[in-house]
N, C-alpha and C positions, 0 to 999 in steps of 0.2 A: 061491308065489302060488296063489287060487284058480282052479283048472279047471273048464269047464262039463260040466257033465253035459248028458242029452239034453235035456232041459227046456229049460234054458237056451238051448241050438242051436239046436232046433225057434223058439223062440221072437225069436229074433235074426235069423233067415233067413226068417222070414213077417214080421215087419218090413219088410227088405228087400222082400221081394214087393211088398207092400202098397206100399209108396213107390215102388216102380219104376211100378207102377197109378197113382198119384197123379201122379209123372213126363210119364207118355205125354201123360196128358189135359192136361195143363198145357201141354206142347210142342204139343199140336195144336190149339189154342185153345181146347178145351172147358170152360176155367175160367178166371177171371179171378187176375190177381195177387192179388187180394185175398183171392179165396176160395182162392188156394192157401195163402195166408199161415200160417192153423194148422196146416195140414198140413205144410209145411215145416218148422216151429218143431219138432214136436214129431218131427222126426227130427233137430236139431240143423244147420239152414241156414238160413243168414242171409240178409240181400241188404245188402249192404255200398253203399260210395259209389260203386264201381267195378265189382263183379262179386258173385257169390253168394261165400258164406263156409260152412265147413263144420266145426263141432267136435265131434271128435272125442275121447268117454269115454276117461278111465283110472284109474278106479278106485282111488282111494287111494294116487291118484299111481305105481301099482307095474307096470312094464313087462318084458317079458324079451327077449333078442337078437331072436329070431322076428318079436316083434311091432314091433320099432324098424327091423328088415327092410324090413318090411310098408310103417311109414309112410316110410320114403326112398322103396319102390317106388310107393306112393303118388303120393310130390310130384314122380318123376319124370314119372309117367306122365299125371299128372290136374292138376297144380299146375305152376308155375315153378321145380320142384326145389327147394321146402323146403318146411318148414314153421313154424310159431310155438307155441313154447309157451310156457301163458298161467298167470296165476295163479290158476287153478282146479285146477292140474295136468292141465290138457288139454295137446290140440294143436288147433290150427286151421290149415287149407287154407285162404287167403288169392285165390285164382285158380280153382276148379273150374268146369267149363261145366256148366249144369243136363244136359243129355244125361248127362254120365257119372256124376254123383254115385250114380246106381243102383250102376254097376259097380264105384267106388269102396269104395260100403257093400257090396255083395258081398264084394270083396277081403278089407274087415279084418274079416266075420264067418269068416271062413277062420284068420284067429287069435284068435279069441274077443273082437276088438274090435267096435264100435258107437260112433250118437249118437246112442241113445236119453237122452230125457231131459236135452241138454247143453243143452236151451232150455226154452221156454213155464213157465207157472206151475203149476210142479210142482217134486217136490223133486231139484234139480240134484243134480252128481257128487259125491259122500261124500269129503272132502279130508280127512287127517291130516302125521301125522309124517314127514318125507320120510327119518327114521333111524330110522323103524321095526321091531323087530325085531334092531336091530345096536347100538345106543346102550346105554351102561351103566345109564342113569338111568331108565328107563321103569320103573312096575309091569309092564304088560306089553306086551304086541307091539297096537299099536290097530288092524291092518289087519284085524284077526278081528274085531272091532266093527264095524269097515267095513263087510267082505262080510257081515253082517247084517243092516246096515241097508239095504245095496243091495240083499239080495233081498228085506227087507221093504220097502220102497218103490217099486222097478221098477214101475210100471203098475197101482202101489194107486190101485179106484178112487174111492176117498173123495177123493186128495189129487191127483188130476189135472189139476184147475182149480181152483187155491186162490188167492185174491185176488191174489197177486203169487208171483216166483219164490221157491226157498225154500231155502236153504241150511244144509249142517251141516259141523260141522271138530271132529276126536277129537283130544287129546292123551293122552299117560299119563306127560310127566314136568313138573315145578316149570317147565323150562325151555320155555316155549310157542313151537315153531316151527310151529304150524300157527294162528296169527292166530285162535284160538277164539274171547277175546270179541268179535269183530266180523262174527260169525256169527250167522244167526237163533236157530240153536239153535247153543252148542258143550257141549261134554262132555267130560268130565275123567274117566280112569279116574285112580282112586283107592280105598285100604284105608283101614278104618274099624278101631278102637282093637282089637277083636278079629282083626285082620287078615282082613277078608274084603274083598274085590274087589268095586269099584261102579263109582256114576258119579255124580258131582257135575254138574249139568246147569242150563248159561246161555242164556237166554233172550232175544232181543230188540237184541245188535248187528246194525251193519249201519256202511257208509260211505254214498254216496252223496249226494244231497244234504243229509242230516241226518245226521253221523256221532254212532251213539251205540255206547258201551259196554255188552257184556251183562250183563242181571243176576244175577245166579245164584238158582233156584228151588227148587232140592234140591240139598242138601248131600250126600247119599248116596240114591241107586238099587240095593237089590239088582240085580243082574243078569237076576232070574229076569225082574224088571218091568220091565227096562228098556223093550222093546216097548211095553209098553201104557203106561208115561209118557209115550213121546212122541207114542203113538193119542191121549192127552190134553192134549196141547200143542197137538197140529196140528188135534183138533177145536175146540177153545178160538178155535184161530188164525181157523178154518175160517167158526166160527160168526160172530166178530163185527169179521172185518177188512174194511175198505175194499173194498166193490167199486165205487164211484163217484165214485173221485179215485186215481187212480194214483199218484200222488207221498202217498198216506197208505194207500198197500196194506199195504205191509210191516210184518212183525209187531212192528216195534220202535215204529211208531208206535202199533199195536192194545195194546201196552204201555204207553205214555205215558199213550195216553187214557186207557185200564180204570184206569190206576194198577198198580204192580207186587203191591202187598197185594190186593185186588178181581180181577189176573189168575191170581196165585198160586191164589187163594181157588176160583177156575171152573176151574182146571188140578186142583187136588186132588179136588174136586166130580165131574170125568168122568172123572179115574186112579180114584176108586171104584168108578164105575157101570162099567167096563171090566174092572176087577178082580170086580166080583159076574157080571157079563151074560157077558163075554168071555175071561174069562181064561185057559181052555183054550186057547182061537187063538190069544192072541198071547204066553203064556208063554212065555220065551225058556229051552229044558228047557236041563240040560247037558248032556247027550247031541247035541244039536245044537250046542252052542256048541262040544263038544269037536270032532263033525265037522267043522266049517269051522277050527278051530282048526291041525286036523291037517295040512292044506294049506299052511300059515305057520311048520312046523317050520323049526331049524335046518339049514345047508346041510352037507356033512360037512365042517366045519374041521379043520385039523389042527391038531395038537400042537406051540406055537412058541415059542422064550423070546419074553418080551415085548419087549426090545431087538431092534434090527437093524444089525447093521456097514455090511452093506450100503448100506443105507438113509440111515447119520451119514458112512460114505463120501460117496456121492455129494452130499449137503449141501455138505459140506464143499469139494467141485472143483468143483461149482455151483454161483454165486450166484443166478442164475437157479430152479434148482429150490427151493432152499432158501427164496425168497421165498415158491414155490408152497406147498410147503410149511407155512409157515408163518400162509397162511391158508386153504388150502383142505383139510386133511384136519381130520378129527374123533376124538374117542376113540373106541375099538369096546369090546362087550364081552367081546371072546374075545382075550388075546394074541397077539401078531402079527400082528393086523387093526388097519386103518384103513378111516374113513369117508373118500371122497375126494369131493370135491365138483369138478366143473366147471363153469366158470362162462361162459353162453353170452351174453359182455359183452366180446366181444373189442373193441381200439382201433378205435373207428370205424364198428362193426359196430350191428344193431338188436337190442334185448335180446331175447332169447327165441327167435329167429332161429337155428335149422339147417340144413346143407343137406343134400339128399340123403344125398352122399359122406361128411357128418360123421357122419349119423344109421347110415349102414353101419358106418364106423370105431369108433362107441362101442356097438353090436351085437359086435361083434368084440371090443372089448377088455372088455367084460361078459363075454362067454364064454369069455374068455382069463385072465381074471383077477378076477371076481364073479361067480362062480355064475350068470349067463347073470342077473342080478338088477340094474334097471336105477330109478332114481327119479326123478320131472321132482316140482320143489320148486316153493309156492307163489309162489318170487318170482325164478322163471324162466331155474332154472338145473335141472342134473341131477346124479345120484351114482349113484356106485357103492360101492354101501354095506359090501361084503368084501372087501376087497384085503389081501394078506399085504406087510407092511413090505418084503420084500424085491425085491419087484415094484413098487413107486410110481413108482421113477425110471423105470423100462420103459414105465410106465404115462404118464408125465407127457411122454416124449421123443414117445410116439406123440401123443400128443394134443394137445402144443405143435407137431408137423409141419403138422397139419390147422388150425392158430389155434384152439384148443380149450385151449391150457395157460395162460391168464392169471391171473395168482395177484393178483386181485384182490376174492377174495369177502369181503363185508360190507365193501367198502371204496367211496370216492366214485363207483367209473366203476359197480359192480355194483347201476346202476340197476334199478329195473321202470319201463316206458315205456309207456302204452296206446298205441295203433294211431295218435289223432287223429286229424286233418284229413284226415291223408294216406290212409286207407281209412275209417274211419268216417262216415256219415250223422248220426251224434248229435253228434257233435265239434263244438268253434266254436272253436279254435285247434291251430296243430302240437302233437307231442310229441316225436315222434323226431327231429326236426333241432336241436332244444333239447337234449336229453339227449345229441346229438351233438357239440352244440359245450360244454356242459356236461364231457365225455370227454374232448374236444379242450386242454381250461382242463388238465385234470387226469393229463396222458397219462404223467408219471413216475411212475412205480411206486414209486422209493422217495421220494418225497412223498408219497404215497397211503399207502402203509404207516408211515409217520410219524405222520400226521393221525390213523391209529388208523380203527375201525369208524366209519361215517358213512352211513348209510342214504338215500339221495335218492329220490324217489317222483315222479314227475310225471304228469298226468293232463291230458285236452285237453278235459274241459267235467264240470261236474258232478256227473256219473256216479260217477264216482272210479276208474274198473276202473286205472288207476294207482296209485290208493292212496294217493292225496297227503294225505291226513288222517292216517295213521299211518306218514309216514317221518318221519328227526331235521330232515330239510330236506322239506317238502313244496312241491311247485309246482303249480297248478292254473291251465290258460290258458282266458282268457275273453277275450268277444268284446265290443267296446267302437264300436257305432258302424262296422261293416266291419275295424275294427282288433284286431290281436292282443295283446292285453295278460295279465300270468302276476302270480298273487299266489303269495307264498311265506310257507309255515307254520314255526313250529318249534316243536320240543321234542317230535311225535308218535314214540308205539310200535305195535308188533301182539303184544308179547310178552305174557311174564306182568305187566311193567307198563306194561297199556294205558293211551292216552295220546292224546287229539286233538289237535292242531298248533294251536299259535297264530299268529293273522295276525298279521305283522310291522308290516305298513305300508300305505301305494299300494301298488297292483302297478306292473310292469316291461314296459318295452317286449319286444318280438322281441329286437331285439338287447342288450340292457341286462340279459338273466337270467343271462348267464353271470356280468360282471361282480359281480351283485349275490350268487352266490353265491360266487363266490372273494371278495368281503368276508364274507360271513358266515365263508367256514372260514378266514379270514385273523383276526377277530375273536377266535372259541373261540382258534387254534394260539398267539397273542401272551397272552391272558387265561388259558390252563389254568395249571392251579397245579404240574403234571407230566405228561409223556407217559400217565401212568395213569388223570388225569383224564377221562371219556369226554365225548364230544359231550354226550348226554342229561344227563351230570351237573350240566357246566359251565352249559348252558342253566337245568338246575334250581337251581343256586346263585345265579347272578345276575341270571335272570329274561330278559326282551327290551329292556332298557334299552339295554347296549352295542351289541346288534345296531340297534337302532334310529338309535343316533346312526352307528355306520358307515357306514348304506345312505342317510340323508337327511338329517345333519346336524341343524341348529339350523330347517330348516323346519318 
């Protein structure tokens, strides 16, 4: 992973300064809440329904033991001993008292963390491939894209008040697990017919209250230009987005309106005059790309047959791991590695939700067993991206001790759940005690592993930070009158076939959303045409008819 140099240090640590100043005068009445408000945003604090909120950068999702150290000691010391990670691949402190959060941000510039930039309208934390690097499919490793766009961005000040927040997500394989098109900008690395390495770049997703799909604007970016196409995105964006309706800030509606022909047309228009005026500054050399590259080398693997006795052993006297197995590791691309994913959706428990003790435990087993190389996923789980076949079960017994081994990923219980009611200010219904009793419907594992992959998303007001727009079941709770009422979607993706959710019906009471989704997956499990058939297929074959009649009859 990337290391700061002193630049970066320096720079991270007069941060901190600077807010612990902003801190004082705030505690000793000298400013009002309000005027502390940008200043807080723009170190990444919230002020939530109940106490301040703190999130916390990780850069392209990529953490190592040291720093997952850090943030247990963190939520010991400054939090209620956890913390949440979210689907940005952050983490957020749910509990800090404004007094400490100085000391806090002290702590993690001591391992090269921060929350610079995890707020205000600027361009947030650079999200990719949470197998970055380890996956067989990738062109290449997109976390070296990352750390160039992070340090082209950090505290660019063109783009530090840009009409609304501003998001980016890199893939580099077919198989899109970093949600690109629903990103302001996403980007595709991708080789063009002479095999040279680029970037196909999408423009203008987003969820929230208008979920749209990105466009794509260029097919192919040299590399050299990558920079300065997106200097010409974000000025395009810059120049003619919303700043007098916040719900029409975001670039995907500055898309709409322009039209994608008339925005393409003024994004090609200033990639020239950047490329004649500027091009020295923001040419991306390769001697630079190599430098950051060189930080994201291989770990020293070793030499392994690609089977494991070991590993078909303990399957075999396990049924237990063998489930885990079965949906939590991934192919690697070095023999005798596996991706291992844990999935932080234990029974009963709040998705994204670590404590302390867990976050030490998988510190420990990172450096016991993945190259001290640690990944929090967009949809708020984590991995350990090198583990040798012969270590899983080692791996899976520690991690099933601490409620960390649920072999339930991409399966009904491995929700994403926003905060809701229960800590959010924006919220206008629960999330997490839905998604709890949601859990609670679905608590057999092998029923869940039956039902096959089933993506559930829920979301407590129209924001979407749940993402209820692109799960295969989306639920979004609104507020009716003082009363809690949840619509549910189907048929949505975040993959490479993106996909909005169709409203099914009425919404559902509080108590009535579990029922209504154990009819929907009762609906698909009786109508699929085989175990093979998937959720998204099934919906795409026969439409919302059957669901419709299950949930409400002949009304």
């Amino acid at each position: 992973m990337y290391q700061y140099d002193q630049f970066d240090n320096g720079l991270v640590s007069e941060r901190v300064d600077q807010f612990r100043g902003q801190v004082e005068r705030r505690t000793a009445g000298n400013v009002l809440e309000e005027e502390f408000r940008p200043h807080r945003l723009m170190n990444g604090l919230y002020l939530q329904l109940h106490a301040y909120m703190l999130r916390v950068a990780v850069p392209y999702g990529t953490l190592n033991g040291g720093q997952m150290r850090m943030l247990a000691d963190c939520a010991r010391k400054y939090d209620k001993g956890y913390g949440h990670f979210t689907t940005r691949q952050n983490i957020q402190f749910n509990w800090p008292r404004l007094d400490d959060v100085s000391e806090l941000l002290k702590d993690l510039s001591e391992v090269e963390m921060h929350a610079i930039q995890t707020s205000g309208n600027c361009i947030r934390n650079i999200t990719t491939d949470q197998y970055a690097g380890a996956t067989p499919d990738e062109v290449e490793d997109p976390r070296i894209t990352g750390e160039v766009l992070r340090q082209w961005s950090t505290f660019h000040p063109e783009f530090s008040f840009l009409p609304r927040k501003f998001k980016i997500a890199i893939t580099a394989t077919e198989n899109d697990r970093a949600a690109m098109r629903f990103h302001d900008i996403g980007i595709e690395i991708v080789k063009n017919d002479a095999g040279d390495i680029g970037y196909a770049v999408w423009v203008g997703g987003g969820q929230g209250r208008t979920p749209v799909i990105a466009k794509k604007l260029n097919s192919f970016v040299p590399r050299q230009d990558l920079i300065c196409y997106l200097e010409a995105v974000l000025r395009t964006y810059n120049m003619l987005g919303r700043r007098d309706n916040l719900y029409k800030a975001r670039i995907k509606i500055t898309v709409n309106e322009t039209g994608v022909e008339e925005f393409t047309r003024l994004v090609d228009e200033e990639f020239a005059a950047v490329k004649q005026h500027a091009y020295e500054q923001f040419r991306l050399r390769d001697e630079e790309f190599s430098r950051v590259a060189a930080f994201f080398s291989d770990p020293a693997y070793e030499s392994l047959a690609a089977t494991s006795s070991t590993f078909e052993d303990a399957k075999a006297k396990d049924t237990r791991f063998a489930a885990w197995a079965a949906t939590n590791i991934a192919p690697h691309k070095v023999p005798g590695y596996a991706i291992a994913n844990i999935s932080l959706k234990p029974a009963g428990g709040i998705p994204g939700d670590a404590t302390s003790e867990q976050m030490d435990l998988v510190a420990d087993l990172a450096d016991r067993y993945s190259f001290s190389d640690i990944r929090v996923t967009h949809e708020q789980n984590l991995v350990l991206p090198h583990v040798k076949f012969d270590d899983l079960y080692a791996l899976w017994q520690a991690l099933d001790h601490i409620d960390l081994g649920t072999a339930n990923l991409g399966l009904v219980t491995d929700m994403i759940v926003c905060p809701g009611l229960d800590y959010c200010n924006l919220a206008n219904a629960r999330s997490i005690p839905v998604g709890q009793m949601i859990d609670a419907r679905f608590a057999d594992l092998n029923r869940q592993h039956d039902i096959g992959e089933l993506k559930v998303k829920i979301s407590g007001c129209i924001n979407a930070c749940g993402h209820h727009h692109v799960g295969h079941i989306g639920i979004l709770g609104v507020d009716k009158k003082g009363t809690e009422y949840y619509q549910i979607t189907l048929g949505g993706s975040a993959d490479e076939n993106a996909a909005v959710g169709k409203i099914v019906g009425r919404a559902f009471g509080y108590d009535e959303v579990a029922d209504a989704v154990e009819t929907v997956v009762t609906t698909y499990v009786n109508g699929r045409d085989s175990k093979e058939e998937t959720f998204l297929s099934y919906v795409g074959r026969v439409g919302l008819g059957p669901f419709k009649e299950a949930l409400y009859g002949s009304e």
